[in-house]
Backbone bond lengths (Angstrom), bond angles and torsions (degrees), N, CA, C in turn:
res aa  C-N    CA-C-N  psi(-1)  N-CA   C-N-CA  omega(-1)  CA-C   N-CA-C  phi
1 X - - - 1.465 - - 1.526 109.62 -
2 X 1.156 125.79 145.54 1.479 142.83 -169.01 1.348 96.22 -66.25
3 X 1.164 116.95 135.06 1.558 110.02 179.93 1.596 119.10 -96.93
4 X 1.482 105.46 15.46 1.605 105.56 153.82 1.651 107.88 -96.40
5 X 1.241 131.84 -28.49 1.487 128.81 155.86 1.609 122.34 -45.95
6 X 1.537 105.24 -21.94 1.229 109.69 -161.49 1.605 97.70 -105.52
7 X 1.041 119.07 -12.04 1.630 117.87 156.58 1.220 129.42 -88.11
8 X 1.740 117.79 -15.91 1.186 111.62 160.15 1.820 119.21 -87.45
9 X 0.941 90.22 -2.18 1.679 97.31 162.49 1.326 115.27 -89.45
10 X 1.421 118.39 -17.13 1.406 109.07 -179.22 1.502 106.32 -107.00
11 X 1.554 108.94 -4.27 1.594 113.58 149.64 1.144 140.64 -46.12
12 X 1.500 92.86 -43.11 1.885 118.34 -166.02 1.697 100.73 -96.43
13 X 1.480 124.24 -14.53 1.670 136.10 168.89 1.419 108.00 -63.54
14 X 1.074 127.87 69.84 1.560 129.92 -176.60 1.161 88.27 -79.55
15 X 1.778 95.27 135.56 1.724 127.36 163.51 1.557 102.25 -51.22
16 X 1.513 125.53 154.63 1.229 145.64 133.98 1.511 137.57 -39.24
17 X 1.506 147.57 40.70 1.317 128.44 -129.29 1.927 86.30 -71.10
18 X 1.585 100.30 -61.34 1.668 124.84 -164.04 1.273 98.12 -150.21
19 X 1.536 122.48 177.05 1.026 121.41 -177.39 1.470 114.05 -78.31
20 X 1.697 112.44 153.45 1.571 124.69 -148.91 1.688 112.95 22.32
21 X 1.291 102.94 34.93 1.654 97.21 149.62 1.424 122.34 -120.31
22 X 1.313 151.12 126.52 0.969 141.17 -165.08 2.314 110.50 -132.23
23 X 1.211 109.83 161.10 1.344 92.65 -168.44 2.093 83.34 -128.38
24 X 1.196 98.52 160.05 1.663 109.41 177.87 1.300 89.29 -160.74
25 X 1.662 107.85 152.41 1.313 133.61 -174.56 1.612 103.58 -126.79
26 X 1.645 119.18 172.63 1.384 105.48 -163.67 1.602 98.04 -140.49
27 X 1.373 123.05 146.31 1.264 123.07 -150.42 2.063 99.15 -76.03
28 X 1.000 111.69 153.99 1.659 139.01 170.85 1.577 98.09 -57.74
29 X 1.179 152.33 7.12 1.393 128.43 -132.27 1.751 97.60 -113.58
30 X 0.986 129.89 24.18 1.573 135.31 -170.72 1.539 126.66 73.54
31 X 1.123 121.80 3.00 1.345 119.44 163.09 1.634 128.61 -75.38
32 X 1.324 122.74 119.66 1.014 129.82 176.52 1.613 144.27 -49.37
33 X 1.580 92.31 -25.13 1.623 93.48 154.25 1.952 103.76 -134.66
34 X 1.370 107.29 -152.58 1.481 89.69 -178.97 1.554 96.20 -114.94
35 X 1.449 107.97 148.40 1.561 135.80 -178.73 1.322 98.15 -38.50
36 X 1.400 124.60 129.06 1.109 140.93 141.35 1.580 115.82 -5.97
37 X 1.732 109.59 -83.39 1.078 132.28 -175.60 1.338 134.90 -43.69
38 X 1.297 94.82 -40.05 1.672 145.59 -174.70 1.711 84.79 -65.17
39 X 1.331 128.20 -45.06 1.536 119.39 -157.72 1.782 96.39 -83.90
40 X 1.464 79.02 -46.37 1.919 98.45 -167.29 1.790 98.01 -37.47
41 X 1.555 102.35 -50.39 1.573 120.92 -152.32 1.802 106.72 -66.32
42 X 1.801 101.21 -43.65 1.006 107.98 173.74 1.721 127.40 -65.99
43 X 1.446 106.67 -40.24 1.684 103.31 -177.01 1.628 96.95 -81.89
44 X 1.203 128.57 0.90 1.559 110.62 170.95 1.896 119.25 -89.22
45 X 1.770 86.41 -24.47 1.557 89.51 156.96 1.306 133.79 -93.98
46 X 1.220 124.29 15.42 1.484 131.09 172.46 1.711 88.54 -115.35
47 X 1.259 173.23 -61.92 1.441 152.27 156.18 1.024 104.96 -16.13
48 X 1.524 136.07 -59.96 1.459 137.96 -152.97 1.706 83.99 -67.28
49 X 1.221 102.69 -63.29 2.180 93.62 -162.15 1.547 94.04 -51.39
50 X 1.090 141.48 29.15 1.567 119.85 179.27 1.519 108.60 -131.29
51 X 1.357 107.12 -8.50 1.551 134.24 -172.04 1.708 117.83 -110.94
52 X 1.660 109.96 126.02 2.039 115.96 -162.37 1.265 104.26 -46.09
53 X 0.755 144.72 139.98 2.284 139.33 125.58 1.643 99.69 5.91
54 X 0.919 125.47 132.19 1.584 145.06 150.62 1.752 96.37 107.64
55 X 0.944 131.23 11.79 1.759 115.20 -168.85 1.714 83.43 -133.41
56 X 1.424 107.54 139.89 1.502 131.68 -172.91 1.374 114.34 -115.31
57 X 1.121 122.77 -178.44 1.585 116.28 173.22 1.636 98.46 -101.24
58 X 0.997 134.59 167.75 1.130 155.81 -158.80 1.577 130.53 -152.27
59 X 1.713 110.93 -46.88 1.207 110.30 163.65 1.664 90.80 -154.65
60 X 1.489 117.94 134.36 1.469 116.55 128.50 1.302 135.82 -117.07
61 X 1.555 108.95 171.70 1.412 97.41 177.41 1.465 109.74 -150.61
62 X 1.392 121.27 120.74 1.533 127.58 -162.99 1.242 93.61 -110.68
63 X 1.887 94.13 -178.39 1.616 121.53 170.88 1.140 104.04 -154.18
64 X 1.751 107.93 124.65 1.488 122.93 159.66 1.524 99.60 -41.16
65 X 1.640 118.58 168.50 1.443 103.88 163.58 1.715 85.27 -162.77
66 X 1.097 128.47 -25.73 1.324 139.79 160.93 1.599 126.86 -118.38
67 X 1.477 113.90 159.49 1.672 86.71 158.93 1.574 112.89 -115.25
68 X 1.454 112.24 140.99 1.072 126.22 155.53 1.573 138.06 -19.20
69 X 1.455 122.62 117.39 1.210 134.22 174.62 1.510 113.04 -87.77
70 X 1.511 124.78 122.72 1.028 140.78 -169.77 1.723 116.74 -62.32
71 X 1.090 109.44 -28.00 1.143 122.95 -169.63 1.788 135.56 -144.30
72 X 1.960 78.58 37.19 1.783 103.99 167.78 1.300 92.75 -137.73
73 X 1.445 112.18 145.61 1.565 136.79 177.85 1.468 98.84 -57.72
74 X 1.521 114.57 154.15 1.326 124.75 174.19 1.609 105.79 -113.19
75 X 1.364 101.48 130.99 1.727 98.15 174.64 1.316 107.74 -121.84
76 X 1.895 110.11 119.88 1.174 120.62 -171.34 1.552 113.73 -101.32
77 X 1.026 119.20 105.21 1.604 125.12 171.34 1.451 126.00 -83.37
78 X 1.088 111.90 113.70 1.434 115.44 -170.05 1.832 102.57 -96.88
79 X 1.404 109.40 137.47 1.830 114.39 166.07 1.546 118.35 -119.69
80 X 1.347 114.43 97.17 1.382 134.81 -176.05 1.517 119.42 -33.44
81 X 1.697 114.48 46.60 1.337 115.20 -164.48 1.485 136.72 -41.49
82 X 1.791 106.31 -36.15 0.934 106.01 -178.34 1.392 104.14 -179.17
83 X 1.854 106.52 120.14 1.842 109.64 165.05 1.011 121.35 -115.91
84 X 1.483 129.75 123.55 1.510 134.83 -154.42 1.855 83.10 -124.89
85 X 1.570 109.92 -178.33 1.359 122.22 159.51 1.119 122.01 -50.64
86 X 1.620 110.80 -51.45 1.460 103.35 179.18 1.602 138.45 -100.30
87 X 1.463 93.36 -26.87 1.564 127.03 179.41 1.459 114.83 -106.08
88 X 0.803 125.33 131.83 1.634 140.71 154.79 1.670 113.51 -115.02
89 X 1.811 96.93 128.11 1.821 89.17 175.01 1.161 87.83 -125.70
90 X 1.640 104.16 179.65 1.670 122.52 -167.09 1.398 96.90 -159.94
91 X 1.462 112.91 143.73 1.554 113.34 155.68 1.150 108.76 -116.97
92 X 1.627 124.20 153.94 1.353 131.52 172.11 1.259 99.70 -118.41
93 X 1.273 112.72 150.70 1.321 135.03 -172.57 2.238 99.07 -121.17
94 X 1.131 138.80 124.58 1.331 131.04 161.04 1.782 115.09 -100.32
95 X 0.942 110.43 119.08 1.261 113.07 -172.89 1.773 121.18 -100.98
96 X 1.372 138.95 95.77 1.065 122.62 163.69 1.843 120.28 -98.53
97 X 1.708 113.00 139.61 1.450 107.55 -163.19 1.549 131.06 13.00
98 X 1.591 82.57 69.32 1.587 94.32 161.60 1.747 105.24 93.74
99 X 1.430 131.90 -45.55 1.449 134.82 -176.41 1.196 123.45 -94.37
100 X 0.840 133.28 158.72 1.923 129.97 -170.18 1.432 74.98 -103.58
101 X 1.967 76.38 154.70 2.090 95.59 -165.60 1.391 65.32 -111.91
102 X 1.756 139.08 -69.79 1.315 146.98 -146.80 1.479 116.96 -124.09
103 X 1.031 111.05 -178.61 1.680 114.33 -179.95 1.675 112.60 177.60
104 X 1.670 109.66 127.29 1.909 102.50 -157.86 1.490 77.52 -140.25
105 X 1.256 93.12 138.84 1.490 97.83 152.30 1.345 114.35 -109.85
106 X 1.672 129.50 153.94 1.359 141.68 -143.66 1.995 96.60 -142.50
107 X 1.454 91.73 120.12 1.981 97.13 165.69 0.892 93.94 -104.91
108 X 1.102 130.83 141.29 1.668 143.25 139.65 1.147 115.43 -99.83
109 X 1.509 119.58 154.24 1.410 135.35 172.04 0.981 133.83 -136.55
110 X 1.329 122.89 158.58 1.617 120.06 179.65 1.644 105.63 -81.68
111 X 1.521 121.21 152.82 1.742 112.80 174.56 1.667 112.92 -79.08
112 X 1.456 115.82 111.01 1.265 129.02 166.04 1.627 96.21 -109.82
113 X 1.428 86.92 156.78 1.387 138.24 175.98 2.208 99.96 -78.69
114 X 1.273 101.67 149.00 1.341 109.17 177.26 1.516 130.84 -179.51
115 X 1.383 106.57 169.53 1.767 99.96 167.28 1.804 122.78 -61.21
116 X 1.313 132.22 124.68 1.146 131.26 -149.40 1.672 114.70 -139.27
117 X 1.183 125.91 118.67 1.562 135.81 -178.73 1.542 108.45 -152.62
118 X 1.286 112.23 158.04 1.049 117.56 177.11 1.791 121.16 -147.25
119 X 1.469 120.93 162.75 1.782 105.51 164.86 1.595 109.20 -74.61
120 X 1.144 128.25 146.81 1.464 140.70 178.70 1.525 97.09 -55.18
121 X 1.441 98.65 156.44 1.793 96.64 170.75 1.542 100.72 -90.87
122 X 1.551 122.37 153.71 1.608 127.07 171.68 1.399 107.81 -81.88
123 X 1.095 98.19 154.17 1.768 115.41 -177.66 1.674 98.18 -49.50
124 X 1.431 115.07 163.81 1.140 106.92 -173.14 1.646 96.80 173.91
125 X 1.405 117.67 136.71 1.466 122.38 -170.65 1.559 110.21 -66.83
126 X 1.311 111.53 164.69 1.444 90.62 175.54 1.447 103.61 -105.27
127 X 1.389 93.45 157.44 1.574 94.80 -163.93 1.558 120.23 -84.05
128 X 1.258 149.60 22.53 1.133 151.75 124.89 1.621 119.78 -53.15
129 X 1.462 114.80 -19.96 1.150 115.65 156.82 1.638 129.72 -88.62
130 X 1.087 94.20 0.35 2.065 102.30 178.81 1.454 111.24 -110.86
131 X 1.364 117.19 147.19 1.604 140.78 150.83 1.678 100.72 -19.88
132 X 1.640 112.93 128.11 1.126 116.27 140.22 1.259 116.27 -59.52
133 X 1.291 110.39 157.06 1.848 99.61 162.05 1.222 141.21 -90.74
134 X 1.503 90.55 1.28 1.718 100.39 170.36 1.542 111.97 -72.85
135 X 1.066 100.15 -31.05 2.016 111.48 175.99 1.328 102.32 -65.36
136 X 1.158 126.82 -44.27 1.353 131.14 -156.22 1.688 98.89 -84.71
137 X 1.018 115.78 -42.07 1.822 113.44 172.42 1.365 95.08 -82.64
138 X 1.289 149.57 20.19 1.328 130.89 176.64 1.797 104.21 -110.72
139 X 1.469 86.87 -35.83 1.637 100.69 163.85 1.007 129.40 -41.68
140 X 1.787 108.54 -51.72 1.346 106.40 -145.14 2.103 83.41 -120.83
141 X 1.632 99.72 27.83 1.544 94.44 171.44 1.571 127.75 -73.28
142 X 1.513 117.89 -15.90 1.522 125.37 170.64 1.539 117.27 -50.98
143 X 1.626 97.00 -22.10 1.571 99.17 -171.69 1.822 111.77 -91.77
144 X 1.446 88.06 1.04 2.106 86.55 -178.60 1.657 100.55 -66.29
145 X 1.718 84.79 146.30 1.751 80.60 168.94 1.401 94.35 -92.49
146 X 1.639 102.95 150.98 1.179 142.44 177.91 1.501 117.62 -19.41
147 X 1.752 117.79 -55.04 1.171 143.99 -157.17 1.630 100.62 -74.01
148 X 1.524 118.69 -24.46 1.588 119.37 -179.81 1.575 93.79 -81.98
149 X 1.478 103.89 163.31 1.582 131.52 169.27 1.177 92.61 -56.01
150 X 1.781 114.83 -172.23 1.286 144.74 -162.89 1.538 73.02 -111.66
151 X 1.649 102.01 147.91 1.401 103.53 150.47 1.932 127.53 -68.63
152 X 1.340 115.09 141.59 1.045 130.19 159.26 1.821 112.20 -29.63
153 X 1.161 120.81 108.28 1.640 102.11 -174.22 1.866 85.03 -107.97
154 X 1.237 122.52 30.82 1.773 94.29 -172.77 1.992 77.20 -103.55
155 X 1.327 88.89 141.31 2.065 87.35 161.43 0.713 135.74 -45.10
156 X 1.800 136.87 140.48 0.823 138.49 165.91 1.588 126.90 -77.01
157 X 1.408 126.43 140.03 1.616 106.76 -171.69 1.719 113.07 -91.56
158 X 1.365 82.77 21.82 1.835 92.84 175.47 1.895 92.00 -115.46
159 X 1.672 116.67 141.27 0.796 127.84 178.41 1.704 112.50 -98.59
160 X 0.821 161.88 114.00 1.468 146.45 -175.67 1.636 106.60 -133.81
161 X 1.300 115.77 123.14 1.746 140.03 156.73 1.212 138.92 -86.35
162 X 1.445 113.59 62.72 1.651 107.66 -156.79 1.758 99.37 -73.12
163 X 1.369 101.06 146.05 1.495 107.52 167.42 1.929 109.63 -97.11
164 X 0.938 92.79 134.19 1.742 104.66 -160.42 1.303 132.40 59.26
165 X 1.322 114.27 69.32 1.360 130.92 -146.10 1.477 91.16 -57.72
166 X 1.692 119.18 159.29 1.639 121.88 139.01 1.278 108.95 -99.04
167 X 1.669 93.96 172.56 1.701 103.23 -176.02 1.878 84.58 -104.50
168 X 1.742 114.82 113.30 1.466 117.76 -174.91 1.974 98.72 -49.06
169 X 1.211 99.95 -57.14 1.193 115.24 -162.04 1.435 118.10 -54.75
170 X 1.442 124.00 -39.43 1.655 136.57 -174.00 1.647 100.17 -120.22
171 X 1.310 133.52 27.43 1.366 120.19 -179.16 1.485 112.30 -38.70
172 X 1.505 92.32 148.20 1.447 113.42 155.72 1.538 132.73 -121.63
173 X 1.578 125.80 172.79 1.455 112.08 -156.52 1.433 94.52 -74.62
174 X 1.617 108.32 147.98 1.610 123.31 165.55 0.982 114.06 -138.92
175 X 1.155 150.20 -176.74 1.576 172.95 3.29 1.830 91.12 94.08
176 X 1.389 102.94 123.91 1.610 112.38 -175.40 1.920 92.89 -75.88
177 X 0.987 121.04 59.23 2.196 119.22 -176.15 1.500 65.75 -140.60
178 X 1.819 89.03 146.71 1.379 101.06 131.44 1.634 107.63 -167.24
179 X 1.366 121.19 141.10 1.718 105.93 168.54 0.993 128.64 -119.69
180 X 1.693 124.73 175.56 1.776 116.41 -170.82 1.423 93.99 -172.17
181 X 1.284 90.66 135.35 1.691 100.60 170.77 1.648 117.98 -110.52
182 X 1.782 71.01 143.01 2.091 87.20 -160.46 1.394 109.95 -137.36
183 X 1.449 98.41 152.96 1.953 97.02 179.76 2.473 86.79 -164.36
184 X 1.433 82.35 -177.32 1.188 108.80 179.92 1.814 111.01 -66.04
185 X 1.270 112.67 114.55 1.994 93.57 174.11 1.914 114.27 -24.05
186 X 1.434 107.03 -61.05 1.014 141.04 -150.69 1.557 128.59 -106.98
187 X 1.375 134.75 109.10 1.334 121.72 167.14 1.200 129.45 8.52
188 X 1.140 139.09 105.81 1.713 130.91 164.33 1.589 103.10 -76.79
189 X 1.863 92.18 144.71 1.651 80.46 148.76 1.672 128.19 -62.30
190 X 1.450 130.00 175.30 1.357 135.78 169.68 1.354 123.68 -53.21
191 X 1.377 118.54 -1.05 1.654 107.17 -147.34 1.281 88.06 -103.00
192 X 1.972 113.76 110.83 1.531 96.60 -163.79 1.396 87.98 -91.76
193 X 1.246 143.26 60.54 1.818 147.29 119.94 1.901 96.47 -59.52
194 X 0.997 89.14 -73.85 1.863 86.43 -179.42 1.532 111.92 -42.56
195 X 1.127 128.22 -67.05 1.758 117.40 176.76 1.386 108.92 -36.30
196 X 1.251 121.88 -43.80 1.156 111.00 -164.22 1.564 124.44 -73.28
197 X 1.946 101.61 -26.48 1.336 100.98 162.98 1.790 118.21 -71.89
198 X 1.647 101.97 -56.82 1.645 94.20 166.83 1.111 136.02 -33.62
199 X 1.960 132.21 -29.75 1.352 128.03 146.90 1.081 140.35 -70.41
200 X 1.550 107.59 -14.04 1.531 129.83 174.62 1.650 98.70 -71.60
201 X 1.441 112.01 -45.62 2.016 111.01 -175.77 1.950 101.85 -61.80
202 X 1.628 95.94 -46.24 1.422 95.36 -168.56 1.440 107.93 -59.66
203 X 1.603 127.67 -49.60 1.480 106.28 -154.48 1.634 108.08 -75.29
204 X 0.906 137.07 21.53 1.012 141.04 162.62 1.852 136.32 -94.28
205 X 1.339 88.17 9.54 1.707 117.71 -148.72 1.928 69.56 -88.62
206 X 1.428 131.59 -82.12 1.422 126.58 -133.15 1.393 95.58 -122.26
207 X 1.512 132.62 -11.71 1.741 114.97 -171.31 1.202 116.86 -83.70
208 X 0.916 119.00 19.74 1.909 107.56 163.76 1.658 101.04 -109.28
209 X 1.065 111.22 -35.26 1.520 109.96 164.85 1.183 110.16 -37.89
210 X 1.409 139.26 -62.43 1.725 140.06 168.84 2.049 114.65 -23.95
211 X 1.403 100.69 -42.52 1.196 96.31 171.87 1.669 116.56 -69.89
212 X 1.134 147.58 -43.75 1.109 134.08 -174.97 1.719 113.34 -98.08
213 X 1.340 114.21 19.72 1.638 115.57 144.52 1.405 100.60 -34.04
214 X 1.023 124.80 -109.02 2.033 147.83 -156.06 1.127 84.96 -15.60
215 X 1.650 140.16 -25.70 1.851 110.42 -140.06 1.192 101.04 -129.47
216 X 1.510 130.26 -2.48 1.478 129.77 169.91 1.219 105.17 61.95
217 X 1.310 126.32 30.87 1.586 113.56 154.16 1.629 117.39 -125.88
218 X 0.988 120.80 171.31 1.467 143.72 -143.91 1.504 114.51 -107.42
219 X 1.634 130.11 154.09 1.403 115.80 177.08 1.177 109.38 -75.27
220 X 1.947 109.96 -17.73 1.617 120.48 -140.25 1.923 68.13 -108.30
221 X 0.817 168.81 17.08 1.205 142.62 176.37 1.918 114.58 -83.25
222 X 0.914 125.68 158.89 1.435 125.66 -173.53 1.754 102.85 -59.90
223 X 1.365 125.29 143.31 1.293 107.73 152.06 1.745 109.49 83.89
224 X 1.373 111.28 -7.79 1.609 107.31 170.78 1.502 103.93 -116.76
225 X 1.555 114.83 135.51 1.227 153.60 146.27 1.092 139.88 -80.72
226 X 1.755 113.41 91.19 1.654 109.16 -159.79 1.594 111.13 -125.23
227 X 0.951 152.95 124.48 1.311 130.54 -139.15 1.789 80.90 177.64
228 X 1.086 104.96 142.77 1.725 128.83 -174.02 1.726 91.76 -92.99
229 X 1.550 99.78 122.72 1.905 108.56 156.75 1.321 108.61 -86.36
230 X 1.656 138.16 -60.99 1.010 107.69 175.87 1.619 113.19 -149.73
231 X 0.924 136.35 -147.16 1.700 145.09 -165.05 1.419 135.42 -157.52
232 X 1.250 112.68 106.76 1.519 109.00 175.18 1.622 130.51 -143.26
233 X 1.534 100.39 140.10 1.530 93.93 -152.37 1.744 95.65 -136.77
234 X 1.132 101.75 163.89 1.770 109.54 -165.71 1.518 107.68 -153.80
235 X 1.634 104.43 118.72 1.247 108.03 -165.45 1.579 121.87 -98.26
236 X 0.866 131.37 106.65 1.726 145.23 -146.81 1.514 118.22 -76.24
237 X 1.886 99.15 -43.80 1.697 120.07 -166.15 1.006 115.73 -158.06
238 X 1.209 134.48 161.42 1.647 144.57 163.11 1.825 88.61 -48.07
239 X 1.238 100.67 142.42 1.452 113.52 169.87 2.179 99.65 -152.03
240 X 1.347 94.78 154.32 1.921 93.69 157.03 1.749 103.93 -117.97
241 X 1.139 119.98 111.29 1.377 133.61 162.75 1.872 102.74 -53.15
242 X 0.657 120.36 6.52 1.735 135.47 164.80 1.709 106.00 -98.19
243 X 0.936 131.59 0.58 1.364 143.27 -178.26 1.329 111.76 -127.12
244 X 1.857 113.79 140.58 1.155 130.17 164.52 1.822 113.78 -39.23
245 X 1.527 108.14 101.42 1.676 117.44 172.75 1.224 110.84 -108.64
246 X 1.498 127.45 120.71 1.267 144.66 -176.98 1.817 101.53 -71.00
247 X 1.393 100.90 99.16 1.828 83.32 171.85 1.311 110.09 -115.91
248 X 1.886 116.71 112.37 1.189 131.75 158.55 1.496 129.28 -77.47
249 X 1.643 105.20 116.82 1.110 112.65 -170.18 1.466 124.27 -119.95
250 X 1.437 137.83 127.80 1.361 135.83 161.25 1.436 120.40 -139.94
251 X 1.280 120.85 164.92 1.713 124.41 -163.73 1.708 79.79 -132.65
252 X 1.644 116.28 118.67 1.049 109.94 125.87 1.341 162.79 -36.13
253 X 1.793 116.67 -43.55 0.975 120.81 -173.38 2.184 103.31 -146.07
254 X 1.112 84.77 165.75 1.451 99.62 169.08 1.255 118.40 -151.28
255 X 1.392 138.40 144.71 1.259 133.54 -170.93 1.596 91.48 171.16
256 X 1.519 98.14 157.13 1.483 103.41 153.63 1.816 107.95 78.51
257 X 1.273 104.07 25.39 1.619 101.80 -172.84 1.443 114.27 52.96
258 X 1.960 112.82 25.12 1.579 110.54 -159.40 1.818 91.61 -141.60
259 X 1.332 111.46 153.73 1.698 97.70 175.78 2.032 95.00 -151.32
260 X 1.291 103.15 118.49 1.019 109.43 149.59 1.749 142.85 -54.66
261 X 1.450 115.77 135.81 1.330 103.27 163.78 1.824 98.65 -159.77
262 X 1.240 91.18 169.90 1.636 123.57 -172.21 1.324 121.42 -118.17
263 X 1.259 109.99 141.36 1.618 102.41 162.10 1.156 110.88 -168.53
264 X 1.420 108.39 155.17 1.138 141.33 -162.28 1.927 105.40 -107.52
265 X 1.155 117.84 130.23 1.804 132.77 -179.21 1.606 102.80 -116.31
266 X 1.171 118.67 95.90 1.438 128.56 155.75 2.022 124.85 -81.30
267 X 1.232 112.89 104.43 1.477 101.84 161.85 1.432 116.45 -44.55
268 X 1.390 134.23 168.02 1.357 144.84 163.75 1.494 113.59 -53.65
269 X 1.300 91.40 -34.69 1.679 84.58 176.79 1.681 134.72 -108.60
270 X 1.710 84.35 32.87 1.465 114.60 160.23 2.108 105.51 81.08
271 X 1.380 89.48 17.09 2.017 79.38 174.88 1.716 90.46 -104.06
272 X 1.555 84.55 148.99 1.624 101.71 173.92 1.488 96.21 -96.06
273 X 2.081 84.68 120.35 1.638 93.26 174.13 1.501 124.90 -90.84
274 X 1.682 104.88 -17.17 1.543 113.35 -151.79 1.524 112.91 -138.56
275 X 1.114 130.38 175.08 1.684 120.06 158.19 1.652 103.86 -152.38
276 X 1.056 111.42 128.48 1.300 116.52 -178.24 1.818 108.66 -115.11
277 X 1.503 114.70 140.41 1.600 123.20 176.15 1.618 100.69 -123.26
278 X 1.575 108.36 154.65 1.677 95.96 170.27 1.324 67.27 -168.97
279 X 1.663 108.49 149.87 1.424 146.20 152.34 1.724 93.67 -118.51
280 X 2.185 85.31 134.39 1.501 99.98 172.56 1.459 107.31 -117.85
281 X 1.285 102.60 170.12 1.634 103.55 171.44 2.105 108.08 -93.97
282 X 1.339 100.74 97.02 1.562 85.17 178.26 1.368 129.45 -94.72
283 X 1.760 140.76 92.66 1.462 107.48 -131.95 1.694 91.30 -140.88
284 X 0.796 127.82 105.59 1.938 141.61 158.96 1.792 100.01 -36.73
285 X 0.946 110.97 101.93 1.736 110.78 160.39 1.325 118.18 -85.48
């Protein structure tokens, strides 16, 4: 296994403090606060350790409430809300010095059988024929202004294929859609508890980006403030986050210094596994 896969697995390995307390640390890798995803990924694996064998997550739904410090431990407290026959919920609480940064609540379920339909997946290249996106920001790196770092050249253990790439740095106007196919570098183990956090880190990687398509401006531009309020995702099917996932994305609306978006997680072989929601903060100073 790639040994940047193998640190985000040892990301998602939350320490023991006591019971429903758990401790996680956050990777060195140059980001200024800690990943979104990274939080999402972590409080869904401290619920899961608190929850029997056979019941999955199904839907959560968090809130940023701070941002994250790169280089203080996170302490995730879980409160055993509720175990019924079929459902089990949980809230997590993330704590940095003393204040909650986040907070998700988690359903779990047992696997039933049911009435079943879905939207079709959209046409879509296959992805052995498309740009990583590390190429594609490496491309279009002449255009960083000056004042940002060098990009990161060590790999990422997230793979991502956007179809119709932007240039982050010089955008131009688009259509608030956009899609890309994504999976793990590397083999996962089986335990689809783990996929479910590894897709929980990923969908958080590019959908708020969908909202500021229409407006041709940039995260890196002077004077913009873009930062995720909160997250919610709903789990449909067995999926392997080690496999090519079609993620279709668009934001209806924007307003309010705030921008909606949606998305849609297709396997390769066209079943919708996932659904992802996020409101961002989009705000011109």
């Amino acid at each position: 296994m790639e040994q940047s896969l193998q640190d985000v697995i040892r990301l998602l390995d939350l320490e023991t403090i006591e019971k429903n307390h758990y401790r996680a640390t956050s990777p060195n890798d140059g980001w200024q606060r800690v990943y979104g995803g990274q939080v999402i990924g972590q409080a869904l694996v401290a619920a899961s350790r608190t929850v029997e064998a056979g019941r999955n997550a199904h839907s959560l739904h968090g809130y940023f409430l701070r941002p994250g410090e790169m280089n203080t431990p996170i302490l995730y407290t879980v409160d055993r809300i509720r175990d019924g026959k079929s459902f089990t919920t949980r809230q997590v609480v993330a704590i940095q010095n003393g204040e909650a940064i986040f907070a998700m609540s988690i359903s779990f379920q047992i696997e039933e059988a049911g009435l079943a339909h879905q939207f079709e997946m959209p046409e879509a290249p296959d992805p052995d024929t498309l740009e990583d996106e590390e190429a594609v920001r490496a491309r279009h790196a002449k255009d960083r202004p000056p004042r940002l770092p060098e990009l990161n050249t060590r790999q990422r253990p997230i793979e991502i294929r956007p179809i119709n790439p932007t240039n982050i740095y010089k955008p131009s106007v688009g259509a608030p859609q956009q899609m890309c196919w994504m999976r793990a570098r590397d083999r996962l183990p089986d335990d689809p508890r783990l996929h479910q956090c590894v897709l929980a880190y990923l969908s958080d990687w590019s959908l708020l980006d969908t909202a500021i398509l229409p407006h041709a401006v940039s995260y890196f531009d002077d004077g913009m403030q873009v930062a995720s309020l909160d997250h919610a995702m709903w789990f449909h099917r067995p999926f392997r986050a080690d496999q090519w996932l079609l993620y279709v994305q668009d934001s209806p609306v924007s307003s309010g210094a705030r921008g909606l978006t949606r998305g849609l997680i297709y396997s390769q072989a066209g079943e919708l596994v996932a659904s992802a929601t996020q409101e961002g903060l989009i705000r011109r100073r």
